[in-house]
N, C-alpha and C positions, 0 to 999 in steps of 0.2 A: 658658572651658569648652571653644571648638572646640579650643584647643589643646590641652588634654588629651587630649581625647578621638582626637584627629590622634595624637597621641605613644603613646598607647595601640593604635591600628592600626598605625602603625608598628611598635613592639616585638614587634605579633602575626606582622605579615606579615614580618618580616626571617628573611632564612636565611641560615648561616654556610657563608661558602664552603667546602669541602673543599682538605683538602693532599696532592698528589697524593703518594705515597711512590714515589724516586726507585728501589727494588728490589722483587722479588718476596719479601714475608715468610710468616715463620712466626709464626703466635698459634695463641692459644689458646683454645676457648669453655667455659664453665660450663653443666653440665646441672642448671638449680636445680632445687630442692625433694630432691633426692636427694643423697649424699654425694656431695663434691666430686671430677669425675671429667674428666680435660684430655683432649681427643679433638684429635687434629691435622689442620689442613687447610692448604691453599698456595689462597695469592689472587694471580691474575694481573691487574694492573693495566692495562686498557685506556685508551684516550681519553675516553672515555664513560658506562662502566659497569667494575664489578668483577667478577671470576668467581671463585669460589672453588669448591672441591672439598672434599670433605669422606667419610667411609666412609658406606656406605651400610649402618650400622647400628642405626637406632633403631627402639626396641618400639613396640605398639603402647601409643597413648595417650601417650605421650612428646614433652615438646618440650624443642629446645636451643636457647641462642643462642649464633650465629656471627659474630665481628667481620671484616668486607668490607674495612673502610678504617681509616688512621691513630688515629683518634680513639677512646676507649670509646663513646660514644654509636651508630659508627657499625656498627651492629650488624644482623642481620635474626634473624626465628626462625623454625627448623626446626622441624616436626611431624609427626608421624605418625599419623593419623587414619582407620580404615575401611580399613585395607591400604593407603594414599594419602601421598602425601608431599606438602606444603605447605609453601610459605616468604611471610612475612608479616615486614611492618614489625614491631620490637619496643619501639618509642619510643610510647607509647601519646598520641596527637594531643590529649589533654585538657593534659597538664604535662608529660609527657616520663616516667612510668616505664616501667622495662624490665619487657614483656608478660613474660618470660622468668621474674619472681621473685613471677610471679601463679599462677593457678591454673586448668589443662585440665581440663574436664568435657565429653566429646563434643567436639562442633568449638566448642565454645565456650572464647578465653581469657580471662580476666577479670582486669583491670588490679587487682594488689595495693594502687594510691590511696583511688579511688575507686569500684571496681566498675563500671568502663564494660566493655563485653562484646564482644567481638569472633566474625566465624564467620570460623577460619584456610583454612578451603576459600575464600573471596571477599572478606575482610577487609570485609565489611559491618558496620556497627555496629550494636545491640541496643541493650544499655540503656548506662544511668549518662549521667552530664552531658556525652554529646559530641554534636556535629552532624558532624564529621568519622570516614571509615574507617580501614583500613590498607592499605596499599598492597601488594599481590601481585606475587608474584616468579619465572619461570619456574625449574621444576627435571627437571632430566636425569637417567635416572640408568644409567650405563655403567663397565661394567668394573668391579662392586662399587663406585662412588662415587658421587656424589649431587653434580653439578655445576650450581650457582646461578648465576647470571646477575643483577647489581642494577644497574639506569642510576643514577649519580652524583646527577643532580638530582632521581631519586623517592626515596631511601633514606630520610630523615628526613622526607619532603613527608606530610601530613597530606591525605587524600585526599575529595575531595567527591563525591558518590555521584551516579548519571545522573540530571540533570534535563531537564525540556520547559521552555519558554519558552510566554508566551503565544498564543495560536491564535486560531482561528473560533469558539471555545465561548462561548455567551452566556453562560453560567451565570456569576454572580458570587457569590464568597466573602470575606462581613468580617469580620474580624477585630478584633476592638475590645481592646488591651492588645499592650504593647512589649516585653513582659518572654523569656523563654527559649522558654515554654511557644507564647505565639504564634507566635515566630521558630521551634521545629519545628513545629510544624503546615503553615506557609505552605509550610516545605520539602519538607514527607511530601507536601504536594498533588504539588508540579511533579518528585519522585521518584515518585510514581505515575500520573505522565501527564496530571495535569489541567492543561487548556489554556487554560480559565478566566479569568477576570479576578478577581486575590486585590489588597485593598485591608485592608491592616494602619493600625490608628491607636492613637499611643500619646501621650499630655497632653506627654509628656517631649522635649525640645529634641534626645538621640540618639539613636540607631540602635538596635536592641533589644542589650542587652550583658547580662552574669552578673554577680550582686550577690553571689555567693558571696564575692571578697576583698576587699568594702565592710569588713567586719568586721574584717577582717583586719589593716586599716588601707592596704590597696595601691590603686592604678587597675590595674595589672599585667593586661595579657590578657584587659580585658572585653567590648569588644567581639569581637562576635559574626563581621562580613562587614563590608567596606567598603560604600558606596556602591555601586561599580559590579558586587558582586555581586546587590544586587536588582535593578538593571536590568539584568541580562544575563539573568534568568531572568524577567522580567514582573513582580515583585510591587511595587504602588506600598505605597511605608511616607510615614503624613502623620504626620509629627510636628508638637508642638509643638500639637495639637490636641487639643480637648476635645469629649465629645462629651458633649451638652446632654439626650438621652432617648433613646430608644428606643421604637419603636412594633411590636412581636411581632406583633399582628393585621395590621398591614400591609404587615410584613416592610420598618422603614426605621430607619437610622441619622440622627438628626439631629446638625448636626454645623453652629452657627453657625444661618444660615439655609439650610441646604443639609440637602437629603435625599437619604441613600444608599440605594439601594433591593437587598436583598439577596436572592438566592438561599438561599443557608445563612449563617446567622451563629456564628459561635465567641465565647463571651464568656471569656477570657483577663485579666481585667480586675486580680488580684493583691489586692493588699491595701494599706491605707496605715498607716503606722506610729503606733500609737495613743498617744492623749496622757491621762495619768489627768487626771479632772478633781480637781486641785488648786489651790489660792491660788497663784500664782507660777508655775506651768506655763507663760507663755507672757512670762517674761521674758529679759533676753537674757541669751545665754552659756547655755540650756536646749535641749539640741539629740536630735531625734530621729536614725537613722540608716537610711535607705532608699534615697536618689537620690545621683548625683554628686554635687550641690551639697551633700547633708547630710555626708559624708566630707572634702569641702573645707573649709566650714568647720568641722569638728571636728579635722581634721591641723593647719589653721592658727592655732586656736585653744590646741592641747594643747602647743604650743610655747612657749607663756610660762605656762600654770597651772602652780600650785602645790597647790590643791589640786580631785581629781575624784571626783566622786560617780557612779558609775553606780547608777541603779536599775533593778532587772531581775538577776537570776540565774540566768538560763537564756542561751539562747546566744548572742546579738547580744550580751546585757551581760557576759558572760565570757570570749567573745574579743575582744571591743574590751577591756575592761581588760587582759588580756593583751598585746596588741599596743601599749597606748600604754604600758606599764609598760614594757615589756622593751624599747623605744625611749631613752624618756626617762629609766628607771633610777632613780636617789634625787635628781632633779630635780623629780620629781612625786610626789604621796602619791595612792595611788587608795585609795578605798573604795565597796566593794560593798555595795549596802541589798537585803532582799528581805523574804518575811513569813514563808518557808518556812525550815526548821529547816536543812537544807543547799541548796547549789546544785544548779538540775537536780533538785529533790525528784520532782519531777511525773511528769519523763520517765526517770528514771535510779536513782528509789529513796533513800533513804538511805547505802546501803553506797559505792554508788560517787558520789555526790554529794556523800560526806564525804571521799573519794579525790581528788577534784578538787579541793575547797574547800584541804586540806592542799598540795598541789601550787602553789597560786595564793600561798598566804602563806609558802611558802617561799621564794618569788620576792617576797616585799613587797608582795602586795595584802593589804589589811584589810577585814575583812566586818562589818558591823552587820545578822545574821538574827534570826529570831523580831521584826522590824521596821519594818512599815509607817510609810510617810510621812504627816505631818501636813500640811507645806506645805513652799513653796520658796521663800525669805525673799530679799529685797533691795530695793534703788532703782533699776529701770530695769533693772541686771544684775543674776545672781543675787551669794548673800554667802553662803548659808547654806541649808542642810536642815534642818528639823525632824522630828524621828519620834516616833513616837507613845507611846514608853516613855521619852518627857522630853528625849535627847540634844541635841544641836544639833552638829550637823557643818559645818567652814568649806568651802564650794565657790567655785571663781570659773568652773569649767565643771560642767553635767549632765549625763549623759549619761544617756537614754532608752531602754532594751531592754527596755519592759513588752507588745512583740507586736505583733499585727497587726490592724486591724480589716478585714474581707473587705470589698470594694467591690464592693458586691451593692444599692447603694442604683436603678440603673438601672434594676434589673428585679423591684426586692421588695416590689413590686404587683401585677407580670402574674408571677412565678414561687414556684413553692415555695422558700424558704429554710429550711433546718436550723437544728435548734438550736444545732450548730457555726458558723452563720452563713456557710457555704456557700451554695450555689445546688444543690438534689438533683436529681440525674440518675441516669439507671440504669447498671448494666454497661456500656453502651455510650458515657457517657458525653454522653447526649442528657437535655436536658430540659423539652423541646416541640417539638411539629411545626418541622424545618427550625431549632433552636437548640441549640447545645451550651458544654459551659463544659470548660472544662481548667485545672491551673495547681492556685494558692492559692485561688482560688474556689471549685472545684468540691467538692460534697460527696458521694461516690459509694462504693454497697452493697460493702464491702469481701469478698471472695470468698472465704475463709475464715472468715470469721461471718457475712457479711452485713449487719453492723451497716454503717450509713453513716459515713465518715471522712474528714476536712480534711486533707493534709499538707501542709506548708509547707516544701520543699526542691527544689531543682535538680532531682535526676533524677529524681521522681515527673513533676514541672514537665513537664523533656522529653519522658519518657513518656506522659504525657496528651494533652500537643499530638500525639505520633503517632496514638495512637490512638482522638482523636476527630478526626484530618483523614484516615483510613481511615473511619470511621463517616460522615460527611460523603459520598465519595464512594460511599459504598454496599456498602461492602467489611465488612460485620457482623466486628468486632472487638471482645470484651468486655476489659476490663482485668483483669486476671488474673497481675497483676506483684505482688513481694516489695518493701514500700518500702524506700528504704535511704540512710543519710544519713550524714553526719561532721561532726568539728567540731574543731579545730587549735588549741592553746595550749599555747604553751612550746614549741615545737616539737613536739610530741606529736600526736598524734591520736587520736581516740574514735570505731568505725565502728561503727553501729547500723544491724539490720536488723529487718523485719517492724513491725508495730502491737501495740505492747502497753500501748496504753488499760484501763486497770482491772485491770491484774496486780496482784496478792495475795499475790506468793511472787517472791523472786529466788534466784535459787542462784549463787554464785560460784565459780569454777574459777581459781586463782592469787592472785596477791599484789598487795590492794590498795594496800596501803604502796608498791610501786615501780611504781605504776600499767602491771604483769601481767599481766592476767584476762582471763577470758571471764564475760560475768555472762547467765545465762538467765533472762527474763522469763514467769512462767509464770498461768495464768490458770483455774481450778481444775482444777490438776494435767494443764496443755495447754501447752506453752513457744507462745509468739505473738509472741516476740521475741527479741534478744542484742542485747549492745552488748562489744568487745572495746577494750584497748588495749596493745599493744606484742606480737601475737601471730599472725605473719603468717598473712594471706588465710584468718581465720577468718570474717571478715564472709561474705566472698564464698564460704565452704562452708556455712554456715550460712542466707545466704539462697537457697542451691539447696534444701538440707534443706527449710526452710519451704516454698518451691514444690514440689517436689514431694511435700510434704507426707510425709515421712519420720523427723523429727524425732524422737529418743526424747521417753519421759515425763520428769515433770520430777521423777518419784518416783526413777526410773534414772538423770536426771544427778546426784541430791542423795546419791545410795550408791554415785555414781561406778561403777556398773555400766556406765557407758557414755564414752566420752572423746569429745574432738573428730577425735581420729585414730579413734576407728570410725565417726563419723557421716560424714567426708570419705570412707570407704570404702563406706559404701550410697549415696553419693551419686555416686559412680563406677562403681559397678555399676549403678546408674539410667541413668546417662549423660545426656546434653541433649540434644535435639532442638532445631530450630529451631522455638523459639515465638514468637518477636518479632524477625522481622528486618526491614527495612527494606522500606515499601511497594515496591511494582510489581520488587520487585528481590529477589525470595524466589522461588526456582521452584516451591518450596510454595505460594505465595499464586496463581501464576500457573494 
């Protein structure tokens, strides 16, 4: 395991040398989202840094990318912002897309991946699943042109935002949970000055890492920070520990026979991967998928099955069959079990849940729906599925994507728990004097209805740990964010934004046969959702729309009174302010 997890920092932390170009070139950059238009500049190649020059022509609201150095990648991007000219990293520090083929609303750019959000005035990060900024670039601008300046070894560098190290501050903050949601929080404290004593503990053997390409079938880029970036900033992380109760009235982590005595505590605590209770459930070769070790042995396992049953139709179970199909090809037979009529019924509707199902078996996965499991037959290992409308399906692996159960067992005596099985909290993400929860726990008044909602994804995850380790230090922060999630199979992607619990109505815009669309989740005659695929950076106008609450009806998208090229244009004439930027490092917040 430490080797992996060693090899998995490594791949994070490696950066590719540059090759110097032995003359002064000419390229050429791309002004996306707009017809294809080459603007010329000359890049003078120093020892240290590149300089380019470029016309000092662009509108406002416009951004370009400009390539610096040899490589495509090595690229920066132009904007023009409030009469202002700004140059920023265009390698977005989550996976590397180019900020350039996302999408400018204000100073905000927003990565066409994943919707992680950038401000091009300071390259501070906002939302979506990053802990790291973008790196800022001086710019000149003389004689009609716009002369950049980029140091060689910041251009692609992924950039970490000002922290404090620990101080003279008594105050101590625990953290209880390894997962994303605690590793930002610990960060938002020492980004906003706190000097504190921050003491993270998570059951698990590493470092806090991103279970997003668990599924996916990869180790690829999960961890989070080596070792010596918690102690360069003060935070002790104790792994590998369990923590035995918790005592609220007198503010103590138990933990063996050791009590921690807290100031503010954060419960970040996540979920564990739930096992139905059936006959066989707990024989071997039946594997849930949550922690390093459950991906290890299911990679090492799917290499000699023959045949795999995943139960679960929703997301863990349809990009893990995904990902071990499209590996192992017609070496392996997968079939998908669920009880629901399509995959994704719950969250995605029928229409596009039979888009996906079609997509999945044109690639050789086979589905048994309308079909709960009876039991899970064998000696010692599994042999066999039974379902409850007679079948009998050969297994010699399971696979488990029937969800999550919330690990809220610590404190659901001394807290209110939802009926989502959350821990409730308010706006602010507090849910008793000095106690807050973030993450997959947290069940909190969603701001657009108000109804209370669980989400289960990355960058709700990282968003909460901001802004309940602002709420912590006293910095009144309500959550007030658009959730927003994806999910990858076949090479494909599906980006869904907003909550659309209890929609009634979807309206689709394209073709769900070549998976398309844009599909609007509406909730009587209110869209409270979308989910798109193959239709660039509609997620990311779509959940500004939802935030600022601009949205048409969903009587106007269904008569096509309205397209997503007019909602992208009120959502530009809105523009974005800075609403969520990074603690103590927002001159708004200051």
């Amino acid at each position: 395991m430490r080797k992996i997890l060693s090899s998995a920092i490594a791949i994070t932390l490696r950066r590719t040398p540059l090759v110097v170009p032995q003359r002064t070139q000419r390229i050429a950059a791309t002004l996306i989202s707009l017809p294809l238009i080459r603007y010329g500049f000359q890049t003078l190649n120093l020892n240290d840094a590149y300089e380019v020059s470029i016309e000092d022509n662009l509108n406002e609201g416009e951004m370009r990318e400009v390539q610096v150095g040899p490589k495509k990648e090595d690229a920066v991007l132009v904007c023009k912002v409030d009469g202002q000219i700004y140059c920023v990293s265009n390698s977005c520090p989550h996976v590397g897309a180019p900020l350039s083929a996302g999408f400018l609303v204000g100073d905000k750019v927003k990565c066409p991946f994943h919707n992680a959000s950038f401000s091009v005035k300071d390259g501070v990060h906002e939302e979506g699943p990053m802990f790291r900024g973008l790196q800022t670039f001086p710019v000149k601008q003389e004689n009609g042109q716009l002369v950049i300046r980029v140091e060689k070894q910041l251009l692609n560098a992924p950039r970490t935002l000002n922290m404090v190290t620990k101080g003279d501050d008594p105050t101590h903050v625990v953290i209880v949970g390894g997962g994303v949601s605690g590793q930002s929080a610990a960060e938002t404290l020492r980004q906003a000055g706190f000097r504190g004593k921050i003491t993270l503990i998570t059951a698990e053997d590493s470092l806090p890492y991103d279970r997003t390409p668990m599924s996916k079938m990869t180790f690829f880029g999960q961890i989070i920070g080596p070792q010596q970036f918690y102690e360069q900033y003060g935070i002790d992380v104790l792994t590998n520990t369990t923590v035995e109760s918790i005592d609220i009235n007198n503010q103590d982590v138990v933990v063996g026979k050791e009590k921690i005595h807290y100031d503010k505590l954060l419960l970040a605590t996540g979920g564990t991967a739930r096992r139905p209770q059936l006959d066989g459930v707990n024989l071997g070769n039946v594997h849930t998928l949550r922690q390093f070790n459950d991906l290890e042995s299911i990679r090492d396992k799917a290499k000699t099955a023959k045949n795999i049953v995943v139960v679960g139709a929703s997301f863990i179970g349809m990009e893990t069959a995904s990902a071990i199909k499209k590996e192992f090809k017609d070496q392996v037979n997968i079939t998908v079990v669920d009880s629901t009529t399509v995959p994704f019924e719950r969250v995605l509707g029928k229409e596009v849940g039979g888009s996906l199902q079609k997509l999945h078996e044109a690639n050789g996965v086979e589905f048994e729906l309308n079909a709960g499991v009876k039991r899970i037959g064998g000696v010692g290992q599994v042999q066999r599925v039974d379902l409850l409308n007679g079948k009998s399906l050969q297994a010699d692996l399971v696979i488990l994507g029937t969800g999550i159960q919330p690990n809220n067992k610590l404190v659901k005596d001394q807290l209110k728990i939802s009926p989502n099985g959350g821990i409730e909290t308010d706006v602010f993400l507090k849910a008793a004097k000095n106690v807050y929860a973030s993450g997959d726990i947290s069940s909190y008044p969603y701001w657009a209805t108000g109804e209370h909602v669980r989400i289960e994804h990355q960058n709700e995850a990282v968003r909460q740990g901001y802004v309940a380790a602002l709420n912590i230090l006293g910095k009144p922060t309500p959550l007030t964010d658009v959730p927003f999630f994806w999910t990858r199979q076949w090479d494909r992607t599906l980006a869904y934004s907003g909550v659309g619990q209890g929609f009634d109505e979807v309206i689709v815009d394209g073709d769900l046969t070549q998976q398309k669309f844009v599909a609007y989740y509406a909730r009587k005659g209110r869209v409270v959702a979308s989910a798109s695929m193959n239709t660039p950076n509609a997620q990311m106008i779509i959940s500004e729309a939802l935030r600022l609450n601009v949205m048409p009806s969903a009587e106007d998208l269904k008569e096509k009174k309205v397209s997503l090229d007019d909602i992208k244009k009120i959502v530009l004439s809105k523009g974005s302010s800075c609403h969520c930027k990074r603690a103590g490092q927002c001159q708004a917040q200051l």
